[in-house]
C-alpha positions in Angstrom: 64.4 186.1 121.5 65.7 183.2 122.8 65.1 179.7 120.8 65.5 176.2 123.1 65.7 172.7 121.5 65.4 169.5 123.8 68.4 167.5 123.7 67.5 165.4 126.3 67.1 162.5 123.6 70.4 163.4 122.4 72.3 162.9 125.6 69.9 160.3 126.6 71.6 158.2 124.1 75.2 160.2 124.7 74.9 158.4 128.1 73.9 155.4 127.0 76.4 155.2 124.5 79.2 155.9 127.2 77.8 153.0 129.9 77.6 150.7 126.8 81.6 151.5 126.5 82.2 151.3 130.5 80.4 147.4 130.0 82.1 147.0 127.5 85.2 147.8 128.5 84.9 146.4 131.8 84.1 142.8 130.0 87.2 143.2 127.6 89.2 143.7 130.8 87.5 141.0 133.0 88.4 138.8 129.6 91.9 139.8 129.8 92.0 138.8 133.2 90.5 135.7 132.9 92.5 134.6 129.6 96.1 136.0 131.4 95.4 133.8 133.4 94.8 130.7 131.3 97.1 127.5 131.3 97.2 128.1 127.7 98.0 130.7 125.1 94.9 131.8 123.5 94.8 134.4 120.3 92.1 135.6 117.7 92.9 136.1 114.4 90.7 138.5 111.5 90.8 135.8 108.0 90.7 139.0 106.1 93.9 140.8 107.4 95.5 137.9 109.1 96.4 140.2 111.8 95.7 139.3 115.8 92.5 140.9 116.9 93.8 139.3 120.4 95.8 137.5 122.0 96.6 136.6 125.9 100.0 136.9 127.7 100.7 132.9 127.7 100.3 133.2 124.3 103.2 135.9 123.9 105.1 133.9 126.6 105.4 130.7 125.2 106.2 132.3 121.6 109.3 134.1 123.8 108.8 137.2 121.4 108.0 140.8 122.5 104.2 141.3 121.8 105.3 144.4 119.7 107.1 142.1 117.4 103.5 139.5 117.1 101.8 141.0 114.4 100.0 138.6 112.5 99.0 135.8 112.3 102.3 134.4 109.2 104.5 136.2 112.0 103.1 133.1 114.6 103.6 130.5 112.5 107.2 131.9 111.8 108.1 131.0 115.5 107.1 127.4 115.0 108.9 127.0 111.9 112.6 126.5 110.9 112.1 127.9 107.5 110.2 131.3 107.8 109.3 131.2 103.9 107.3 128.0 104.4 105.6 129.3 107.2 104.3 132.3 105.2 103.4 130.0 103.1 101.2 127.8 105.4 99.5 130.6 106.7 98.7 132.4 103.7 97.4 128.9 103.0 95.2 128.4 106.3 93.8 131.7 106.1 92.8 131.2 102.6 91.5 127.9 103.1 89.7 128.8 106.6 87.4 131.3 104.8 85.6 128.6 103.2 86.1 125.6 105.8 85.8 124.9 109.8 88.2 122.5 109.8 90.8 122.9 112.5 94.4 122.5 111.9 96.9 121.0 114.8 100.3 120.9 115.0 103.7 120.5 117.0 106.8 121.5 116.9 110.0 123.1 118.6 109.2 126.8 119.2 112.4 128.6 117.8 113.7 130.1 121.2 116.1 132.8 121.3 119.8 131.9 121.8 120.7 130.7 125.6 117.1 130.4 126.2 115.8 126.7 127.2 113.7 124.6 124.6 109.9 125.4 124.6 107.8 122.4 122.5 104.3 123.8 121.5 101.5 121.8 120.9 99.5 124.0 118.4 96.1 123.8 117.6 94.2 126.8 114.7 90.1 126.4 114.6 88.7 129.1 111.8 84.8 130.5 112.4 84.4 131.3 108.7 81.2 133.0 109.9 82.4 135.3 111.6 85.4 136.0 109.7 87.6 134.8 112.4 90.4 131.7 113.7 91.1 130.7 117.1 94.5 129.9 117.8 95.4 128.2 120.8 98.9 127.1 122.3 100.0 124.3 125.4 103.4 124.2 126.5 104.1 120.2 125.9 108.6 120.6 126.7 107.5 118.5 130.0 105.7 115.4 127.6 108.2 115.9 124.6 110.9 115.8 127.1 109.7 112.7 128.7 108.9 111.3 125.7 112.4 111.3 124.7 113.5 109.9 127.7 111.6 107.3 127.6 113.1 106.8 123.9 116.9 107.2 125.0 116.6 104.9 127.3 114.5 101.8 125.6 117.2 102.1 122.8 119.8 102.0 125.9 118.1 98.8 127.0 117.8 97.7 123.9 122.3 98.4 122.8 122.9 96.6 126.6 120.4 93.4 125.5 122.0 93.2 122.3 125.5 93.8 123.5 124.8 90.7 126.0 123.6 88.4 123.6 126.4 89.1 121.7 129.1 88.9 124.6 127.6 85.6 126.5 127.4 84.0 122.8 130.9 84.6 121.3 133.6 83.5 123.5 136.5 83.9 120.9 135.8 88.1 121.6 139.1 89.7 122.0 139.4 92.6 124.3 139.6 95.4 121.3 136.1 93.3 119.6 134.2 94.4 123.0 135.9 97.9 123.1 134.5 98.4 119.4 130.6 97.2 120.5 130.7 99.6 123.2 131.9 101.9 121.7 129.8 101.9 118.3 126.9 101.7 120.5 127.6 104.6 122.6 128.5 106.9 119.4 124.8 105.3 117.8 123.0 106.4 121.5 125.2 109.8 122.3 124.8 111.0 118.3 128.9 111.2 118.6 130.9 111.4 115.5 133.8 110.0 117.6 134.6 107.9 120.5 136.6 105.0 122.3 136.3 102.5 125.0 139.9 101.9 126.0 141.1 99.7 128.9 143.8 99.8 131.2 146.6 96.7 130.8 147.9 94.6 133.6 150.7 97.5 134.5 148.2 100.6 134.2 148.3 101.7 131.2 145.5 102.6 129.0 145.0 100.3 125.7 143.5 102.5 123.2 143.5 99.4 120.6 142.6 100.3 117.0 140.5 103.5 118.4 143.4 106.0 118.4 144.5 104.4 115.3 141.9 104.8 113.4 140.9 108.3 114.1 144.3 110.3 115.1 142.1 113.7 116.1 140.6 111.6 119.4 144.0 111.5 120.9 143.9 115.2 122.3 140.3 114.4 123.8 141.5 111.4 125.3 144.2 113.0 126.7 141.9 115.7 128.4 139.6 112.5 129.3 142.1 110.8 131.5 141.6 112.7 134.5 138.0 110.7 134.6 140.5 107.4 135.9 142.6 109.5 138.0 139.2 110.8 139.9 137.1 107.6 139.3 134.4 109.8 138.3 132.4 110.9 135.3 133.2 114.3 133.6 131.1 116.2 131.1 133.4 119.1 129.5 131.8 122.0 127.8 134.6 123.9 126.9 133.3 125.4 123.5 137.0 125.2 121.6 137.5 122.9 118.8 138.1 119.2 120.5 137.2 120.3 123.8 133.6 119.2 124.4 132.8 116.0 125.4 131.4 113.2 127.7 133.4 110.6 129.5 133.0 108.2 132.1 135.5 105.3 134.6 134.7 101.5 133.7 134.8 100.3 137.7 135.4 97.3 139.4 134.5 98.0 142.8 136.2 101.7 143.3 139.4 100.2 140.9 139.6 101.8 137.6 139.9 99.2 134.8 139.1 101.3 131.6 137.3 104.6 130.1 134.4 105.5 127.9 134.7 108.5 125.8 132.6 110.4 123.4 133.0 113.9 121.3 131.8 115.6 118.2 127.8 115.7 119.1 126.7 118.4 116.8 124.8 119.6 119.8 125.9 120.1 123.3 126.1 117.5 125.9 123.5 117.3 128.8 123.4 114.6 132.2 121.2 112.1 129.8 124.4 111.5 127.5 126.4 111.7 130.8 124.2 108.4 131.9 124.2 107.2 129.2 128.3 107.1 129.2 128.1 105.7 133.0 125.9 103.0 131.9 128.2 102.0 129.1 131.0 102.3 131.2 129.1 100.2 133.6 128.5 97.5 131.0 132.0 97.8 129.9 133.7 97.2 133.6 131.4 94.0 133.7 132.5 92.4 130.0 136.2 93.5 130.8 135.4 91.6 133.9 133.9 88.4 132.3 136.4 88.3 129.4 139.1 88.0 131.9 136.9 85.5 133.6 134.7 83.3 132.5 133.2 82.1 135.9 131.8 85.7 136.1 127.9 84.8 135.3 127.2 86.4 139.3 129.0 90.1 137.8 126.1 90.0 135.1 123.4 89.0 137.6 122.3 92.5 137.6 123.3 93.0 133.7 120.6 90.2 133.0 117.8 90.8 135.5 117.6 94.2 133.7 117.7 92.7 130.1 114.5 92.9 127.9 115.3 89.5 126.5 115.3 86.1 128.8 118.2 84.3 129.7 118.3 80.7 131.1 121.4 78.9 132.6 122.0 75.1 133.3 124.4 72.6 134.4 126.1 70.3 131.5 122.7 68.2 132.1 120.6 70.5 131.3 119.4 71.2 135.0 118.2 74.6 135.2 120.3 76.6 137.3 119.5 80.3 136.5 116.5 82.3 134.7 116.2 86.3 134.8 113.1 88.1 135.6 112.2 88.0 132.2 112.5 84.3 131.9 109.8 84.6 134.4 107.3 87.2 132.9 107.4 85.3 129.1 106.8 81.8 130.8 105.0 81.9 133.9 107.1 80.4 136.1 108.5 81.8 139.1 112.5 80.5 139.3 111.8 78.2 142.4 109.7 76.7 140.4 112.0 75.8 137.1 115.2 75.3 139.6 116.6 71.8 138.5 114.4 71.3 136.1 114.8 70.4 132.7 113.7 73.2 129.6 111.5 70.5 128.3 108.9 71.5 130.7 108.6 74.5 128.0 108.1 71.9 125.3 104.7 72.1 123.4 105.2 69.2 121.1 105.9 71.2 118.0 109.5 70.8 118.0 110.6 67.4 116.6 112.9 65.4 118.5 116.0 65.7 115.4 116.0 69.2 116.0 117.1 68.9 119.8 118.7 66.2 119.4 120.8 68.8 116.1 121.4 71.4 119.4 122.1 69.1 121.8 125.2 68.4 119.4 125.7 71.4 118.5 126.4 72.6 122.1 127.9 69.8 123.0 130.4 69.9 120.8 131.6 73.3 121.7 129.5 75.1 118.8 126.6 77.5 119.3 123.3 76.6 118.7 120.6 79.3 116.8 116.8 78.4 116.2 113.4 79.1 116.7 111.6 77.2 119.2 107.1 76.8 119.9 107.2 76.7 123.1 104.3 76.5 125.6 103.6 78.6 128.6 102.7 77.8 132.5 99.0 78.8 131.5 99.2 76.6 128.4 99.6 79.4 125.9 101.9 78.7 122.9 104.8 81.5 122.5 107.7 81.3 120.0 110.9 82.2 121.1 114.3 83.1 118.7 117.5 81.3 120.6 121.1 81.4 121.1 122.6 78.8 123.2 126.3 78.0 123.9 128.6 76.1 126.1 130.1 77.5 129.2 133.6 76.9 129.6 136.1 76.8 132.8 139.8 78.0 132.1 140.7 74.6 131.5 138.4 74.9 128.5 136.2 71.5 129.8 132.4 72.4 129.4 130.5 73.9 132.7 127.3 74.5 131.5 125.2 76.1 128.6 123.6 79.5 128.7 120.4 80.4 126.4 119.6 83.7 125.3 116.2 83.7 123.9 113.5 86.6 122.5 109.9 86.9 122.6 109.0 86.8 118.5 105.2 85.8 118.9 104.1 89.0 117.4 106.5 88.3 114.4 105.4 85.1 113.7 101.5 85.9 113.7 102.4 88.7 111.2 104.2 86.2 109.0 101.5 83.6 108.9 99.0 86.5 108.5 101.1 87.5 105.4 101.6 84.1 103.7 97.8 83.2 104.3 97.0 87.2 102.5 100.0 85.9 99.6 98.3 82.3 99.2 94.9 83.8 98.8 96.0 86.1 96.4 97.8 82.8 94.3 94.6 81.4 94.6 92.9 84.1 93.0 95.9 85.1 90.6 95.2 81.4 89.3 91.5 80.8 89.5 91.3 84.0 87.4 94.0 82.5 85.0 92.4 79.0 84.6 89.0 80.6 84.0 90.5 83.2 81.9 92.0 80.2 79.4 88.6 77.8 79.6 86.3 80.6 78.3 88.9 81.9 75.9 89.1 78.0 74.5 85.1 77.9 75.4 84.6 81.1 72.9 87.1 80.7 69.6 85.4 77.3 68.9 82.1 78.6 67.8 83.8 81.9 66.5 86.1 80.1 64.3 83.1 78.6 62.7 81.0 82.0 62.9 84.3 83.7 61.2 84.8 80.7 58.6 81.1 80.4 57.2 81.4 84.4 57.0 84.4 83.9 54.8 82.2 81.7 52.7 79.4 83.4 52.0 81.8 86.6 51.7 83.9 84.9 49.1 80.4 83.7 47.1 81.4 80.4 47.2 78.2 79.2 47.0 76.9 81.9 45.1 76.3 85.4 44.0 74.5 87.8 47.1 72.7 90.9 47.3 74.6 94.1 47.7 73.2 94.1 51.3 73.6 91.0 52.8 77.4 91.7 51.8 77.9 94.8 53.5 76.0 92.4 56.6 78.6 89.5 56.1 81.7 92.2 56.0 80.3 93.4 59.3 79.9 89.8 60.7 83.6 88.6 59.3 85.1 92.2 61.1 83.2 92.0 64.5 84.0 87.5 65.1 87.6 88.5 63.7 87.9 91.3 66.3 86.6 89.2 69.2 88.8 86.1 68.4 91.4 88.6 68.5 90.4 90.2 71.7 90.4 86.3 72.9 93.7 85.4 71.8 94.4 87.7 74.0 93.3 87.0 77.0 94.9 84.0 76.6 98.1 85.0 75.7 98.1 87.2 79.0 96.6 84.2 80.9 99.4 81.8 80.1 101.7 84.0 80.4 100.9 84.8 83.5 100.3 81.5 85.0 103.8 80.7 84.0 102.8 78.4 81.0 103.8 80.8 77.8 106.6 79.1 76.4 108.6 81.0 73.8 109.8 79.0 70.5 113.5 81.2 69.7 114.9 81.1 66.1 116.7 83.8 64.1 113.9 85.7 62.5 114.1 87.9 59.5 113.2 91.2 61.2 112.5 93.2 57.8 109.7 90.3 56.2 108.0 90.8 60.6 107.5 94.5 60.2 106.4 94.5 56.4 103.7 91.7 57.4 103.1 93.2 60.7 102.3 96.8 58.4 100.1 94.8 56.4 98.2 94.0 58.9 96.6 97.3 59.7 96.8 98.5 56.4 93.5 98.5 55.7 92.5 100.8 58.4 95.4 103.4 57.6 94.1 103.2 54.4 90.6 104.7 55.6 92.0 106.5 58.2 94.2 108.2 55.2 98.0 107.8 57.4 100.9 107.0 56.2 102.9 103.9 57.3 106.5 104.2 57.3 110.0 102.7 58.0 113.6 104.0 59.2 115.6 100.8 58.8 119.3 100.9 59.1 121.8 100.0 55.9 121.8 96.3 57.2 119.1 95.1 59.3 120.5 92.1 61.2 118.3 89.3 62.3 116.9 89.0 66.0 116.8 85.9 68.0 112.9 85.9 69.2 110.1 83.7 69.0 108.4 85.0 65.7 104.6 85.1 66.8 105.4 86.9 69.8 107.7 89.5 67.7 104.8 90.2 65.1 102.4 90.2 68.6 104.5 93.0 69.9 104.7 94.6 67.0 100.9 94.8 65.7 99.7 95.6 69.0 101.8 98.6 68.9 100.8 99.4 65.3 97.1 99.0 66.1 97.3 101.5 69.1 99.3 104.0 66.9 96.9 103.9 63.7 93.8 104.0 66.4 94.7 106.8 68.2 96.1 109.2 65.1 94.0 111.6 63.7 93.2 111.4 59.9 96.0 112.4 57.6 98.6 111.4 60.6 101.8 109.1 60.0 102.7 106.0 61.6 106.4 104.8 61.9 107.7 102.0 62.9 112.0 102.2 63.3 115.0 100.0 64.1 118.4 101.3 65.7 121.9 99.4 66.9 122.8 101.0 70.3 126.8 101.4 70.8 126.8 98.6 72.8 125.1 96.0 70.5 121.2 96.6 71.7 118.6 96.5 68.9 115.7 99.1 69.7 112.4 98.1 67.9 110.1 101.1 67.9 106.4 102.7 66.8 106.0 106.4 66.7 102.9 107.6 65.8 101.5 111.4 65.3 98.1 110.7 67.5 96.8 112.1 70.6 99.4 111.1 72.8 99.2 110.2 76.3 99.3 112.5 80.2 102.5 110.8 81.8 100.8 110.3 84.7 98.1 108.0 82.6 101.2 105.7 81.6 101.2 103.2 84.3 97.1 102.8 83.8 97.8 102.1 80.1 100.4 99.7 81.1 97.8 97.4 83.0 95.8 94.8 81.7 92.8 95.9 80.9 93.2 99.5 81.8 91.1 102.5 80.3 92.7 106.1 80.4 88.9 108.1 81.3 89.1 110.6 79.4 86.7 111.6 76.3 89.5 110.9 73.7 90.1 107.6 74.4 86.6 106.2 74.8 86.2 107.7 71.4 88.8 105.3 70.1 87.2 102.3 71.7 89.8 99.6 72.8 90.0 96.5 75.6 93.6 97.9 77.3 95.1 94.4 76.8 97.2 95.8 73.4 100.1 97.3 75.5 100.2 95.0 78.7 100.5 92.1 76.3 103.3 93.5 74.4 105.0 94.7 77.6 104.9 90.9 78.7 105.9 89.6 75.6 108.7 92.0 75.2 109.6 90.4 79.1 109.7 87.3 78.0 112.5 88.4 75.7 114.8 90.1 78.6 113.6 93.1 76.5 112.5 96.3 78.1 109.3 98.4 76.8 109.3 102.3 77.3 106.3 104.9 76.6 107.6 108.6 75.4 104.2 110.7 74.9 103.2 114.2 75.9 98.7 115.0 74.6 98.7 116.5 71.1 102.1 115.7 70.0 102.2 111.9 69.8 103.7 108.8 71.1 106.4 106.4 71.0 106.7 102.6 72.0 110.3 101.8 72.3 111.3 97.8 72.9 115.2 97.0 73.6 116.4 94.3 73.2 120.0 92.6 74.9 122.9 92.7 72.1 122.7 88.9 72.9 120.0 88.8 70.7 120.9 90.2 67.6 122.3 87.9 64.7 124.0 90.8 62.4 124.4 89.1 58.7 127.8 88.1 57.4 127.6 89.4 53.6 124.0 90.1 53.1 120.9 92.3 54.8 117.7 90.1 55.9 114.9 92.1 54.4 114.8 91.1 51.8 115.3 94.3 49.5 119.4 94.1 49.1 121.1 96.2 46.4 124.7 96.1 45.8 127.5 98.7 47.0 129.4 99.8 44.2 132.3 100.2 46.0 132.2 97.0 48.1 130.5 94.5 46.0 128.4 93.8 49.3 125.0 93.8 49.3 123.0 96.3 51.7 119.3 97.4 52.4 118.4 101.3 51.5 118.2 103.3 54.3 114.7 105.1 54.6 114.7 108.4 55.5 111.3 109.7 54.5 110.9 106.3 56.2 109.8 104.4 53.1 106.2 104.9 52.8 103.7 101.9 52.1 101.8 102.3 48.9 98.3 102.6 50.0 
């Protein structure tokens, strides 16, 4: 018997499974193809494993890593990354963050290339799918724009050291020849990232004047030793030798093919390349033409090219004032070509915004020999108005008689907007400070009238003056007396911080009787520590001395800080207030309190006026947030300092110092008041507290 099944479904979909591959295979490789071939490294990485689902040869090239060695995605970021832990990190990180978010992260960096291989600058870019569970990396080789970029930077700060070391050279003739070698040669350690160098010249017989170079830093004399076969050759050297002392730059000052001095750098903590090489040359250069012009000062034609290369303008005339030379940027900042400005005066620049006493101040100034420095408003060919910083000095022949003057002068228009911009933002915010300050004192003068008369016919009908009242209407008038008494306090205030910021607080100093401030400023919130069941204490030293102060402020400082503490503890809390001498003479005045304390990073909000820690404990408590900011200012208007120590739940403490200059100590007897005699002395002393004294309540 013979049995037959059709499988003819079966390997219908056995072959269909199989061509499905072939596709598929033959669009992963046409992919592959397409993506090796890609300007860019592209990869794809799974969020749940962080490992490379794939990734394109660029991508593996531009890492310079094996693609073995590539395994995930932390192991990518590790290559653009100095510190591999951090990059761990950050990935871990991305990944985590990806699977709820699409939003891309970029990046670039130095990719960390093997040793002896060239630098490689990657500009980075991750995009996760969360959807799919997936994130796109991509990577562009940017070494060509980095590298430029950094060009571009070496050599605006190289134009920027040769401006600078002009204006310095054409405007202090008394340089001596070791003065110029030290601006070249701080310059070119600044531009070469050098730890040593020199700019030496060679004297009238041929040798070379190292001046205080050599002196200064003993370990350059072997380099400048190996340097001085750059003057025997007249050409630049770059030395790569890697032994200790051996590396370095160094390049001939010429005067035509003559030798007349030598530039020399060492000690870059990396190695050398032909930027720092032109960079030397260049200095060099410079340094040939000041060697030049100290040695002669009817060498303005040896800087021609110096100056028509400068980024700041430079102007020349006759002892007139007859124009006889401007540089190209003379030209671009006014808008005059120099045919047009030759033999004229500068005052065609004038604008009318520079009074005639301050010419006529640099016109005898220069003069007299002396160099001139000032601002000028000058006005453009077009009519524009430019401002312009200036140095102008005399020229002088070797007879030392007066052949011209030479101004040196930089474009500072942008400056100047941003400084009238910033006083016109600082007066409008006077005007505000003090608008709010003048309408913060006429409504706080505006208000305590009719609450003074609110809170004294309260205290009338309180006290029955005029009669006996009903049970009610007294619990009404206690209400009425508490709430006007609260709000002229809240008032006082506000004043208080208005004048004081305004300016117009003025502090009335004697020697007050500390002892008799805090036992009347512990009265004061007695009664509320009373219902609140917390005990008011005191830590007082032996002898209490007496404090220089003005005495409302003092009981100010010292009530707001006892109303905050007795607000903010919890019933059956304590409230101390203590006083310590510092070793060097400082009184400390402070309020610790068992309450809710205060987050350290809420501090600086409770420290401004009117400021309101949000959270549910505080609103609880009620309060205005002028208590601490008004002690804090108070205490400032002492020289005193005021410091918060707090952590939530454990409590807080409001420490004032004050300067030792302030404290009176007594000469036989204690201030406060409560003096027994010492047995042993005969002197009379104050008890020390140390279950801090409680108040009867």
């Amino acid at each position: 018997m013979v049995i037959k099944t059709d499988i003819s479904e079966r390997k219908n979909t056995e072959l269909a499974l199989r061509e499905s591959e072939r596709r598929l295979r033959e669009k992963s490789e046409l992919l592959q193809a397409a993506t090796d071939n890609l300007p860019i490294g592209f990869a794809i990485t799974g969020l749940d494993t962080g490992r490379f689902v794939y990734r394109n040869k660029p991508f593996e090239r531009f890492l310079g890593i094996q693609p073995d060695l590539l395994g995930d995605f932390g192991g990518f970021l590790t290559r653009l990354f100095d510190d591999r832990a951090r990059a761990r990190e950050v990935a871990s990180a991305m990944l985590s963050e990806a699977s709820g978010a699409a939003r891309p992260y970029r990046w670039e960096n130095v990719c960390l290339s093997p040793p002896g291989q060239p630098l490689v600058v990657v500009d980075a870019m991750a995009v996760p799918i969360p959807r799919h569970r997936l994130m796109i990396s991509l990577v562009a080789d940017a070494t060509d724009r980095h590298l430029a970029e950094e060009a571009r930077r070496r050599e605006r700060a190289l134009d920027h050291a040769l401006a600078e070391l002009g204006r310095t050279l054409l405007t202090n003739d008394d340089l001596t020849l070791d003065s110029v070698s030290a601006l070249i040669r701080d310059a070119g350690l600044e531009l070469t990232e050098s730890r040593r160098g020199a700019a030496l010249y060679l004297d009238a017989k041929g040798a070379l004047v190292s001046g205080p170079a050599i002196d200064e830093d003993p370990a350059l004399e072997p380099v400048v030793a190996a340097a001085r076969a750059v003057l025997d050759h007249c050409r630049s050297l770059l030395a790569e030798d890697q032994s200790p002392g051996a590396r370095f730059v160094a390049a001939p000052a010429l005067v035509g093919k003559a030798a007349v001095g030598l530039v020399v750098f060492t000690g870059a903590r990396t190695s050398y390349d032909d930027r720092d090489l032109a960079v030397c040359e260049r200095l060099a250069d410079f340094y040939a033409l000041a060697l030049r012009h100290h040695r002669s000062r009817a060498s303005l034609r040896t800087f021609r090219r110096v100056l028509e290369q400068t980024p700041v303008s430079v102007m020349v005339t006759d002892t007139a004032g007859a124009i006889e030379y401007v540089n190209p940027k003379f030209e671009r900042l006014t808008g005059y070509r120099s045919a047009e400005v030759m033999g004229q005066n500068p005052r065609l620049l004038k604008s009318g915004f520079t009074s005639s006493g301050d010419y006529s101040a640099l016109w005898q100034t220069i003069s007299g020999g002396g160099v001139w420095r000032g601002e000028f408003h000058n006005r453009r060919k077009t009519g524009q108005l430019f401002w312009e910083l200036a140095s102008i000095a005399p020229v002088f022949d070797d007879t030392g008689v007066i052949t011209g003057y030479v101004a040196v002068k930089e474009d500072i228009t942008s400056l100047k907007q941003k400084e009238a911009e910033l006083l016109i933002a600082k007066e409008r915010a006077e005007t505000a400070s003090n608008a709010k300050s003048r309408f913060l004192a006429v409504m706080s003068h505006e208000l305590r009238t009719p609450l003074n008369a609110i809170i004294g016919f309260s205290e009338l009908i309180r006290d029955r003056l005029l009669g006996p009242l009903d049970q009610r209407y007294e619990d009404y008038i206690r209400h009425i007396h508490e709430s006007g008494t609260h709000l002229l306090d809240l008032i006082n205030g506000i004043l208080d911080l208005s004048k004081i910021e305004s300016g117009s607080y003025r502090l009335v100093e004697h020697n007050v009787d500390l002892a008799a401030a805090i036992t009347a400023s512990l009265t004061m919130v007695e009664p509320r520590a009373e219902r609140e069941n917390l005990t008011l204490a005191r830590e007082l030293p032996p002898v209490l001395p007496a404090l220089r102060a003005d005495e409302r402020a003092l009981k100010q400082i010292l009530i707001n800080l006892l109303s905050n503490a007795v607000k903010f503890t919890e019933t059956g809390g304590r409230v101390t207030v203590r006083v310590s001498i510092e070793e060097d003479g400082a009184l400390v005045l402070a309020v610790a309190d068992t309450g809710i304390g205060i987050a350290p990073e809420d501090i600086p909000i409770a420290m401004q006026p009117f400021g309101q820690i949000d959270n549910s404990l505080t609103r609880a408590h009620g309060g205005t947030g002028i208590g601490l900011p008004l002690a804090r200012m108070l205490a400032e208007a002492h020289n005193a300092s005021l410091r918060i120590d707090s952590a939530p739940g454990v409590g807080t403490t409001v420490s004032v110092r004050f300067a030792a200059d302030r404290v009176v100590m007594p000469a036989a007897e204690g201030t406060n008041g409560v003096a027994t005699v010492d047995a042993s002395t005969g002197d009379k002393v104050i008890p020390t507290s140390v279950e801090a004294d409680p108040l009867p309540l």
